[in-house]
C-alpha positions as CSV (number, residue, x, y, z in Angstrom):
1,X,0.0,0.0,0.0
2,X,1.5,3.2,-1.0
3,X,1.1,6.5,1.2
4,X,1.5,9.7,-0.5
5,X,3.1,12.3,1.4
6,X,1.9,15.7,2.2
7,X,3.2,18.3,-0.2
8,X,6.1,20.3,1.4
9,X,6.5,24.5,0.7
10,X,8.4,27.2,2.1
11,X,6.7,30.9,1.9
12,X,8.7,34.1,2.4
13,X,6.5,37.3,3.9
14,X,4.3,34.7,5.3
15,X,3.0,37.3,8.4
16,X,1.1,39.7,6.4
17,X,-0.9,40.8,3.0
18,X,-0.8,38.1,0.0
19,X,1.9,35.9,2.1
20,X,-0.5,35.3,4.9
21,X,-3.5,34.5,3.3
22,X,-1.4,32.4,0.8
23,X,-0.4,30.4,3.9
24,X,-4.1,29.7,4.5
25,X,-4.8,28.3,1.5
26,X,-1.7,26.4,1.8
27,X,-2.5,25.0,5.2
28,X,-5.9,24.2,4.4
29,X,-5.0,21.6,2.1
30,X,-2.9,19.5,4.6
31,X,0.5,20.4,3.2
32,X,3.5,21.1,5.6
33,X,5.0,24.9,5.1
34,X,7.3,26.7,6.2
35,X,7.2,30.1,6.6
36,X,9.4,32.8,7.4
37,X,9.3,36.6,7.7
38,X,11.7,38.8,10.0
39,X,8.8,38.8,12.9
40,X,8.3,35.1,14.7
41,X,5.1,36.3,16.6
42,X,2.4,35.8,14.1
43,X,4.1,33.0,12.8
44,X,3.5,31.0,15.8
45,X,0.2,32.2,16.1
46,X,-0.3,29.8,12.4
47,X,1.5,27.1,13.7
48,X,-0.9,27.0,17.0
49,X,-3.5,27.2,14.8
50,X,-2.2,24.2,12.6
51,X,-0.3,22.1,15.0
52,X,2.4,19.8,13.0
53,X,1.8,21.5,9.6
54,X,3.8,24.6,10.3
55,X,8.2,24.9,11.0
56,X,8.7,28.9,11.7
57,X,11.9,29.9,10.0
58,X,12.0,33.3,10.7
59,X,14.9,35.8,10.3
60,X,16.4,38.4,7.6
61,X,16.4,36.9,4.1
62,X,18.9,39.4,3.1
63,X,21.8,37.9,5.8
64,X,22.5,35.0,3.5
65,X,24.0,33.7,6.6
66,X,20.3,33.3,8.2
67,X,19.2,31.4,4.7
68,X,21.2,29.3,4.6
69,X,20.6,28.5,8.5
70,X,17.3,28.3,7.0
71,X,17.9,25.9,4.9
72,X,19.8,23.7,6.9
73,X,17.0,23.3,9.5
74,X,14.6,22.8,6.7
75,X,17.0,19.6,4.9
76,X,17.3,18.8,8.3
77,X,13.6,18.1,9.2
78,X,11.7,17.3,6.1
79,X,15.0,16.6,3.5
80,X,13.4,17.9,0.3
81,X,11.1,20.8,-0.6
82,X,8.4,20.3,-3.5
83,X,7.1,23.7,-3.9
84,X,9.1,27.2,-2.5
85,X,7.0,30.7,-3.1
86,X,9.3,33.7,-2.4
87,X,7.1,36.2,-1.9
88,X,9.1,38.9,1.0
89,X,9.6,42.1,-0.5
90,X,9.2,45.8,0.3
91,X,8.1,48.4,-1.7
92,X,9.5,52.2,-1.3
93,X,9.1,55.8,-3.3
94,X,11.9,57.5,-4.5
95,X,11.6,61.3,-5.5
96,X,13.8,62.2,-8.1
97,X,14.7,65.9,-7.4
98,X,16.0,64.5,-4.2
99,X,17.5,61.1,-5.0
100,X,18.6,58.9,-2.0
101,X,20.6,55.8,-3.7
102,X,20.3,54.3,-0.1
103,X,16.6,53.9,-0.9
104,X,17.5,51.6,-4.5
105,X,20.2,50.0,-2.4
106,X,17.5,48.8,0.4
107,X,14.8,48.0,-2.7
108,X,17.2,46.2,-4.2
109,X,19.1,44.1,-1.3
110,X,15.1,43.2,0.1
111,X,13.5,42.3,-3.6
112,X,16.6,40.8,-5.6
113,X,19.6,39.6,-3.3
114,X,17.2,38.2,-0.5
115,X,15.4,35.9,-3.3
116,X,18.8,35.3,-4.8
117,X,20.0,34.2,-1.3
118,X,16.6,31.7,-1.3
119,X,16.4,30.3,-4.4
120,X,20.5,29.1,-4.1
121,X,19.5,27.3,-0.6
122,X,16.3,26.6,-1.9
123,X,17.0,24.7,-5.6
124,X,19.2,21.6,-4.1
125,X,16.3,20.5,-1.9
126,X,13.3,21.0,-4.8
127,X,15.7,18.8,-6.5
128,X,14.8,16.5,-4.1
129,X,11.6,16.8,-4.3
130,X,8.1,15.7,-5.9
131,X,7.3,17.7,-9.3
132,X,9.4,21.0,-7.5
133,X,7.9,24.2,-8.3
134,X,9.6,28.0,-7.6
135,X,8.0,30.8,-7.8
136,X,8.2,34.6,-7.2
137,X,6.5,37.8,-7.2
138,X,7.4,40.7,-9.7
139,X,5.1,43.8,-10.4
140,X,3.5,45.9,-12.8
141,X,6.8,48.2,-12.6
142,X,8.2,45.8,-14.9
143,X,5.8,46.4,-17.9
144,X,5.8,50.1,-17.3
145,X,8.0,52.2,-15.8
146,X,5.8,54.6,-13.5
147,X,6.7,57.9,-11.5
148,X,8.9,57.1,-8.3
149,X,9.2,53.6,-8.7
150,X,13.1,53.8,-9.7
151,X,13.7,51.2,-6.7
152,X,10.7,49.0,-6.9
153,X,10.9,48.4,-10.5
154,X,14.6,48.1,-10.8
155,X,14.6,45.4,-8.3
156,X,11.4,43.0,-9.7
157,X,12.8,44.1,-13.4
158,X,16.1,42.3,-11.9
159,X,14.2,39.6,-10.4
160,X,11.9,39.2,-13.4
161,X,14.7,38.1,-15.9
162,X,16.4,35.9,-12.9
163,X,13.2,34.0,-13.1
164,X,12.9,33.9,-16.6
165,X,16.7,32.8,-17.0
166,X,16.0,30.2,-14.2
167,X,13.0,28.8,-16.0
168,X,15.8,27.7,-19.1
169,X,18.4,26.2,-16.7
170,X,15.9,24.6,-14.4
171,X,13.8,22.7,-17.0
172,X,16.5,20.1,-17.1
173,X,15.8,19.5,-13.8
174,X,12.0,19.0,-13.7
175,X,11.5,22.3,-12.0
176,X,8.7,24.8,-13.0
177,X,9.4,28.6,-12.8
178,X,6.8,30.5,-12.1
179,X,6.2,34.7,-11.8
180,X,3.3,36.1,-10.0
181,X,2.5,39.8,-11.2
182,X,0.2,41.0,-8.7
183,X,-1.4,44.6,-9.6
184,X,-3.3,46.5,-7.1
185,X,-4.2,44.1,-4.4
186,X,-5.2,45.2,-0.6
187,X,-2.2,44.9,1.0
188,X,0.2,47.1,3.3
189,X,2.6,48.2,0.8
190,X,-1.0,49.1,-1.4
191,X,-2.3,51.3,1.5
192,X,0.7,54.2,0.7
193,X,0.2,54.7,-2.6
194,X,-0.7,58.1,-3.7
195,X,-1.9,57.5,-7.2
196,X,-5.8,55.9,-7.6
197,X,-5.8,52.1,-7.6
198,X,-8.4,50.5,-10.3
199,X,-10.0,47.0,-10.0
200,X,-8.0,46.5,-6.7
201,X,-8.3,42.8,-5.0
202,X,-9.2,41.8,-1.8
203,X,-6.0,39.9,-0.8
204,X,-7.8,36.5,0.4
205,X,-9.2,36.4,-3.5
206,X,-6.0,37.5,-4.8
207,X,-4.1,34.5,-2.8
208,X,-7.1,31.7,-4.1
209,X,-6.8,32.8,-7.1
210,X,-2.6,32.6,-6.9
211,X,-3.0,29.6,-5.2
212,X,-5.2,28.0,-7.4
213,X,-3.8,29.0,-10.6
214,X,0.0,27.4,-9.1
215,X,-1.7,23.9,-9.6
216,X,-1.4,24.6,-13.4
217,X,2.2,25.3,-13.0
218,X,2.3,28.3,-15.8
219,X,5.5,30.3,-16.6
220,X,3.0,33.1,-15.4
221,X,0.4,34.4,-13.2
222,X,-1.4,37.7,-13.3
223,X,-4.0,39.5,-11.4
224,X,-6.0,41.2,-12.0
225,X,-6.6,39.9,-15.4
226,X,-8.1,43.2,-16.9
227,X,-5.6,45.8,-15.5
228,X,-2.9,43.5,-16.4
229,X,-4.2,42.7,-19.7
230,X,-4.4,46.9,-20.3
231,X,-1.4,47.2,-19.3
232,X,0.4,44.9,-21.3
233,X,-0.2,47.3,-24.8
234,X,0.6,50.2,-23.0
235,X,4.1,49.0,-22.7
236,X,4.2,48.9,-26.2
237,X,3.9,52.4,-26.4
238,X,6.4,55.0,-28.4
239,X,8.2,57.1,-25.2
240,X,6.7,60.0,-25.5
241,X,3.0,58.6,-25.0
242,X,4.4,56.7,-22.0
243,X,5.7,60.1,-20.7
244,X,2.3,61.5,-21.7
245,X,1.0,58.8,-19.4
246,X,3.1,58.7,-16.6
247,X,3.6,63.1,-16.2
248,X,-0.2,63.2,-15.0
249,X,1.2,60.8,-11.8
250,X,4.3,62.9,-11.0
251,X,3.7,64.5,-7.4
252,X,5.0,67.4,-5.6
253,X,5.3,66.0,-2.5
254,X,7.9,64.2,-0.6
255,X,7.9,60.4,-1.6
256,X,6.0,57.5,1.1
257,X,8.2,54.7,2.5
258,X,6.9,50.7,3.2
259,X,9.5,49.6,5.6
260,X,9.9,45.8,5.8
């Protein structure tokens, strides 16, 4: 008799927005998860609430130290992976007239390196696994550049083609690349921007619909469908109508911050 095993995953920015109610959907199938996020506390709230489903691996994804700490624990316990969904990242504004490179740097070292830091720990244990899937989260940044979003985009642009170049060298390997490209879903980075924000997402539908879309195991994910969809010609644009769109955006006032 043959017992099949409960799918393994290991979520980043599992303690709020998309990440948490990802780990929902996650949990309520039976699989084991771990999460992580630089807070333990409301991780061990979801592992009370899911007793021997749950390992909290917390700490700072970008101390590739702590990943690979991480990863250890995780090869330790369950010796494979089968699904890993990078998700942590941070979102901040950068005005122009008053650049701070210590704001791309930040951006950068929280989107890019950190996943970077992941996926190296993380790809010797999905090949271990049962049909191993990575995936990550990029933005609409990446199919339009859009008023102060010189660190945001820069990073997922960076992150984007890491995926895509992944996807190549991982096929060989059994491993399915997938991008998420959330638009403007209900979560805490969403609540500081200072532009409007059309067809936005509650986050639990946003994370059922990721969640159920990832059993298809598509290059690509996108939500939602119509924004996306519009704004996949406008990236096709000549520069000047792009600046023609993007100049109405441009603020006079000093630039928000999402802090991890």
């Amino acid at each position: 008799m043959s017992v099949t095993l409960a799918r393994r995953y290991w979520l980043t920015g599992a303690s709020n927005g998309i990440g948490a109610a990802l780990a929902e959907e996650i949990l309520k199938t039976g699989a084991h998860l771990a999460v992580s996020s630089r807070s333990a506390a409301s991780l061990q709230v979801l592992s009370k609430r899911y007793p021997g489903q749950v390992m909290v691996v917390a700490g700072d994804l970008t101390n590739s130290q702590t990943v690979r700490e991480i990863s250890e624990r995780i090869a330790q316990e369950w010796g494979s992976l089968d699904s890993v969904i990078l998700n942590a990242g941070t979102c901040e504004y950068v005005d122009a007239r008053q650049l701070d490179a210590s704001i791309i740097e930040h951006v950068v070292r929280t989107n890019l390196l950190a996943s970077s830091y992941c996926i190296e720990a993380a790809v010797p244990l999905l090949r271990a696994g049962t049909a191993p899937h990575l995936v990550g989260m990029a933005s609409p940044a990446t199919y339009l550049p859009l008023p102060r979003a010189e660190a945001c985009g820069t990073s997922k642009a960076g992150l984007r083609y890491l995926f895509e170049s992944l996807r190549l060298d991982l096929a060989a390997d059994g491993i399915a690349v997938t991008m998420v490209s959330p638009g403007f879903v209900d979560t805490p980075p969403a609540a500081n921007n200072d532009v409007p924000i059309p067809l936005s997402w509650p986050v639990d539908k946003a994370a059922r619909h990721v969640f159920d879309e990832l059993r298809r195991r598509p290059p690509e994910i996108t939500l939602p469908a119509l924004f996306m969809a519009a704004l996949w010609p406008l990236s096709k644009l000549p520069d000047s109508e792009k600046l023609a769109i993007g100049e109405p955006m441009i603020r006079s006032q000093p630039p928000n911050k999402d802090q991890p």
